[in-house]
Each structure stands twice: as structure tokens, then as C-alpha cells.
C-alpha positions as CSV (number, residue, x, y, z in Angstrom):
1,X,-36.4,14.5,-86.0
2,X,-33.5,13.0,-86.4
3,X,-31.8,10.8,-83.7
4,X,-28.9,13.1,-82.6
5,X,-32.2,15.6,-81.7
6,X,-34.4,13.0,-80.2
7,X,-31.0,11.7,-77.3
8,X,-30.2,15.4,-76.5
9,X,-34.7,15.8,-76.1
10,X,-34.1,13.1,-73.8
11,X,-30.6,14.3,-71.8
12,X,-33.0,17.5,-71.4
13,X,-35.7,15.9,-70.0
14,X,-33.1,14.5,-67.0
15,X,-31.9,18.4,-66.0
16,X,-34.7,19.2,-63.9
17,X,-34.5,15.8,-62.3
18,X,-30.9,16.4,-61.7
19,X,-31.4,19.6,-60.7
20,X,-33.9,18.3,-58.0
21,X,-31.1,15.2,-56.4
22,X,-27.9,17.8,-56.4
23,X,-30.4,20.4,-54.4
24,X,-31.1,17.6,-51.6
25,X,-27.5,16.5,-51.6
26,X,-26.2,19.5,-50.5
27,X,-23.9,19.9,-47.7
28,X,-25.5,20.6,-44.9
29,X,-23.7,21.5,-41.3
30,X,-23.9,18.5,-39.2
31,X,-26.2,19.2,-35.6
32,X,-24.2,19.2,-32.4
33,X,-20.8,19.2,-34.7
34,X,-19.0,22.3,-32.6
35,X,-15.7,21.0,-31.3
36,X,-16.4,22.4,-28.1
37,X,-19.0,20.2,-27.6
38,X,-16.8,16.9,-27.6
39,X,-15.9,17.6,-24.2
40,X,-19.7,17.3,-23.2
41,X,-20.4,14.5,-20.5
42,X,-16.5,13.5,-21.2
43,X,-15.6,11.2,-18.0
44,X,-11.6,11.2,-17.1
45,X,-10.3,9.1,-14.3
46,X,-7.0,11.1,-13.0
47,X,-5.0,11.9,-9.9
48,X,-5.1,15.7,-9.3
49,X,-1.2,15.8,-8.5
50,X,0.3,19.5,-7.0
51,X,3.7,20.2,-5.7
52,X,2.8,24.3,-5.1
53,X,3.9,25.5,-1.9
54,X,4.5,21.5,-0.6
55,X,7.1,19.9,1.4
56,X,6.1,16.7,-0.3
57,X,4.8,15.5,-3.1
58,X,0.9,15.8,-2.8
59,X,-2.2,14.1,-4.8
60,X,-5.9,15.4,-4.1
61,X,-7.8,12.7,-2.3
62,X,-11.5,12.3,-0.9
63,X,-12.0,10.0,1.9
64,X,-14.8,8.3,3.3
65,X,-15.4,10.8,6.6
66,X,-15.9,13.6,3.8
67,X,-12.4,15.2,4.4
68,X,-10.2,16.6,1.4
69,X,-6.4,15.9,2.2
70,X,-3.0,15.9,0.3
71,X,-1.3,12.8,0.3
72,X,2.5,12.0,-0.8
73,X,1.0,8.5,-2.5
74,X,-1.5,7.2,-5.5
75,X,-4.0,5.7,-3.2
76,X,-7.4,4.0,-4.3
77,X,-9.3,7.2,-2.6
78,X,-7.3,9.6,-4.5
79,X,-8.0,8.4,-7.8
80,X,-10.6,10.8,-9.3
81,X,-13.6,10.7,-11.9
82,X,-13.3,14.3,-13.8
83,X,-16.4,14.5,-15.9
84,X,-17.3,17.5,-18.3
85,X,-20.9,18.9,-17.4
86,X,-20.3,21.8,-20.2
87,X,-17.1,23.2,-22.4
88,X,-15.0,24.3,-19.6
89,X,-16.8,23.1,-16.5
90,X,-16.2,19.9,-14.8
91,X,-17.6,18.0,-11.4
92,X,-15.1,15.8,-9.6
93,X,-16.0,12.7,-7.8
94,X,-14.0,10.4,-6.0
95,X,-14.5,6.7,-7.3
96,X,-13.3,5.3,-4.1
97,X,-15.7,6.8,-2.0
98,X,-18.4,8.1,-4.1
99,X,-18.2,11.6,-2.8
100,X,-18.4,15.0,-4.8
101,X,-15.5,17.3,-4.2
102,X,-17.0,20.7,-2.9
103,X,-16.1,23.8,-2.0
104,X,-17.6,25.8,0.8
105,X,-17.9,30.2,0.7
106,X,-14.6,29.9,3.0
107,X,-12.7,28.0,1.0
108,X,-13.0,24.7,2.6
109,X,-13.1,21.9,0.4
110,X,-15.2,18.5,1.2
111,X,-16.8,15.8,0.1
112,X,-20.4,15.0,-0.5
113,X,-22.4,12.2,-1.5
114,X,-25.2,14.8,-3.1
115,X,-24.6,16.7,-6.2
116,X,-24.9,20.5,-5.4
117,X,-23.8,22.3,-8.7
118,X,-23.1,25.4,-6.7
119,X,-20.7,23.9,-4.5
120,X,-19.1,20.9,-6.6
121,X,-19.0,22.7,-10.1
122,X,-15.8,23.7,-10.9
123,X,-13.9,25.2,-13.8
124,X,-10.8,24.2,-15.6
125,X,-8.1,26.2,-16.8
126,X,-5.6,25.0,-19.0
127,X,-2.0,26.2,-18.4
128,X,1.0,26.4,-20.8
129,X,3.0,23.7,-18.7
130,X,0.7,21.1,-18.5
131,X,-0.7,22.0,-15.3
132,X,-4.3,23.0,-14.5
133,X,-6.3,25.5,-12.1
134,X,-9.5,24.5,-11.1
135,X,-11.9,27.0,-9.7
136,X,-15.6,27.3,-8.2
137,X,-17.8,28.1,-11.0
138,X,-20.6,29.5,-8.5
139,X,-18.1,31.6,-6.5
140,X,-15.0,31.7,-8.4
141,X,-12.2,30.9,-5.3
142,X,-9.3,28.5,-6.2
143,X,-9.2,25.1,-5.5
144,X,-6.7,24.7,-2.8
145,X,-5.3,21.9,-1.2
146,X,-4.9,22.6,2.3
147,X,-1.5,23.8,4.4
148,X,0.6,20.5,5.0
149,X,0.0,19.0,8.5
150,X,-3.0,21.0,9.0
151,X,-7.0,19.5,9.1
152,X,-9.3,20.5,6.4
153,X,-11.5,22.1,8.5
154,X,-8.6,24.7,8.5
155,X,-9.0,27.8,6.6
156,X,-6.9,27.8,3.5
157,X,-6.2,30.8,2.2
158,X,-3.1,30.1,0.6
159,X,-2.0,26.8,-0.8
160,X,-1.2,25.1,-3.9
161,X,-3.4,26.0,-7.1
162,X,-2.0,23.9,-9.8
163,X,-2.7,20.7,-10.7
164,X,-1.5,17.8,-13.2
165,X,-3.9,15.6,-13.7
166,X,-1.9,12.1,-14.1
167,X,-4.4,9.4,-16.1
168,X,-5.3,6.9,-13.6
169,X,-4.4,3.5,-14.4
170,X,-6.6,0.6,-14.2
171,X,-5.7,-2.3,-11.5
172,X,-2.8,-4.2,-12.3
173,X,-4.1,-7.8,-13.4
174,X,-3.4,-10.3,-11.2
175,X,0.0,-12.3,-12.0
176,X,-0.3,-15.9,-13.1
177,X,0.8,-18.5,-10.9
178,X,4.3,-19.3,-11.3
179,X,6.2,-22.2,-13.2
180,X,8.4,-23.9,-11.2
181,X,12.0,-24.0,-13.1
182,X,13.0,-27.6,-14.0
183,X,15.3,-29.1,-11.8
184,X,19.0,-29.5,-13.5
185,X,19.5,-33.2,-14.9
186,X,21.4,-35.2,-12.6
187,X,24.6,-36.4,-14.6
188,X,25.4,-39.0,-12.4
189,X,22.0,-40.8,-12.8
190,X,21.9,-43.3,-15.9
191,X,18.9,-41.4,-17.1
192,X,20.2,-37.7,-16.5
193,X,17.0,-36.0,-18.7
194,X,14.3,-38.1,-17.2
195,X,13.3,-39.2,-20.2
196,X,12.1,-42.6,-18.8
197,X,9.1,-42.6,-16.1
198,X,8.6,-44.5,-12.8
199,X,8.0,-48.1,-13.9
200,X,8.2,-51.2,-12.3
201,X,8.8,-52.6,-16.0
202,X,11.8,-50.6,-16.1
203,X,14.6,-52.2,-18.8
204,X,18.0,-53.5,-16.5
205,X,19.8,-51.1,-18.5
206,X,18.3,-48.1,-16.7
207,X,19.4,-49.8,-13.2
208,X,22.1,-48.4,-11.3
């Protein structure tokens, strides 16, 4: 055998091997890789901001007594946590306050300490202007801010629907202490820059 035979014996012995490494290499669909399911457990912090049907400018907030009200105003207890519990499907919670935006079979809207994913599970709907309507997933009514001047305990049956969630900046850190501006030389002193310190050793030059 000569040796040209015996290296290509050899390559041949390597195909099945080969054949065995490019099988286990192949490309194989990564698990949980839908693009859908980015949005799973996503947490947002926004201000739900509406100006449907308003004489003023209104943001969604939660406040501590439970009540849902429009205000004109960013304020800490209408600054939101919007987190994805499925594609489509959110829960909000108010950070200031720890309370679950819900909505009750009339239409009322409230806020609870307790997660009830009938009442506080919502879904989002994306709109062509950048806006958002937000519905109950369980019974499929609109969230609605209530009418202006009027108590959440109100009925609502008509009322803004669309929301633009505005991100929700983080607290402003605080400002460092201010330098104080140095004083402007005094031209008729004999040492107008201050260049020379208190001293009692002070050179006669320097005195006036």
C-alpha cells in the first residue's frame, strides 16, 4: 500500500467521527426564545398620563385611603409600577403606596394592598399614537379615570380611556453644596490677589 492510500485510509477512518460532532452541533431552537415572551415579568415604572374628556391635564394616581383620582401634577403617589404577568397582560401597583390598581363589576377603580387577579389584571392595548387602553382582563370594561371634580366612589361610565405612559424618572440627586464665588481683588490694597496670608511676619513692603 502505498502512502497516498494509507493517508486517504486514515482521512476515512475520521468521517464517521465527523459525522457523529456535526450531528450534535446542530442548530437547535433555543427554550423560552419566543419574542413574546420578553415581556414576561417585565417591571416599568410610568405615569399613566390622559387628557380624554379633561378640563386639565390628568395623571392616574393611587393614594393611601385606596381612592383612584386624576391629578393635574407628577406626584410621588402617581408614579406607577407596570409589570407584565403574561404577553399582553399587566398588573399595576402604585410604588408610593403599595396598592394594586383594581377595578370593581361597576366600573369603579381602587386600590388594594392584596393581589386579586380578577380585579387588578388588566390588558394593554397598544394604539397607533402612542397612547394606550387598558382594560379588565376578567371582565373586559375600560379603565377609566373618573369625571373631574367628582369622588371615585362615583360611577364612571364615561371618562377618558387613553393613556400615555410617560417613564418615570428616578429622584433628582441632591445638589452639591455651593461654592462661594471669590470675592473681586481689591485694587486699592497693596496685595490686590491675596497672594500673601495673615502674618505677623509680614515684609514692610506689604504695609499700607
Amino acid at each position: 500500500m502505498g502512502w497516498a492510500e494509507a493517508k486517504f485510509e486514515r482521512l476515512g477512518l475520521w468521517v464517521p467521527v465527523l459525522a457523529v460532532l456535526l450531528g450534535a452541533c446542530q442548530a437547535r431552537p433555543i427554550p423560552d426564545s419566543s419574542p413574546l415572551l420578553q415581556f414576561g415579568g417585565q417591571v416599568r415604572q410610568r405615569y399613566l398620563y390622559t387628557d380624554d374628556a379633561q378640563e386639565t391635564e390628568a395623571h392616574l394616581e393611587i393614594r393611601a385611603d385606596g381612592t383612584v383620582a386624576g391629578v393635574a401634577r407628577q406626584s410621588p403617589e402617581s408614579l406607577l409600577e407596570l409589570k407584565a404577568l403574561k404577553p399582553g397582560v399587566i398588573q399595576i401597583l402604585g410604588v408610593q403606596t403599595s396598592r394594586f390598581l383594581c377595578q370593581g363589576p361597576d366600573g369603579r377603580l381602587y386600590g388594594s394592598l392584596h393581589f386579586d387577579p380578577e380585579a387588578c389584571s388588566f390588558r394593554e392595548l397598544l394604539l397607533e399614537d402612542g397612547y394606550n387602553v387598558y382594560q379588565s382582563e376578567a371582565l373586559g370594561l375600560p379603565l377609566r379615570l373618573p369625571p373631574h371634580r367628582s369622588s371615585n366612589r362615583d360611577l364612571a361610565p364615561r371618562g377618558p380611556a387613553r393613556f400615555l405612559p410617560l417613564p418615570g424618572l428616578p429622584p433628582a440627586p441632591p445638589e452639591p453644596p455651593g461654592i462661594l464665588a471669590p470675592e473681586p481683588p481689591d485694587v486699592g490694597s497693596s496685595d490686590p490677589l491675596s497672594m500673601v496670608g495673615p502674618s505677623h511676619g509680614r515684609s514692610p513692603s506689604y504695609t499700607s
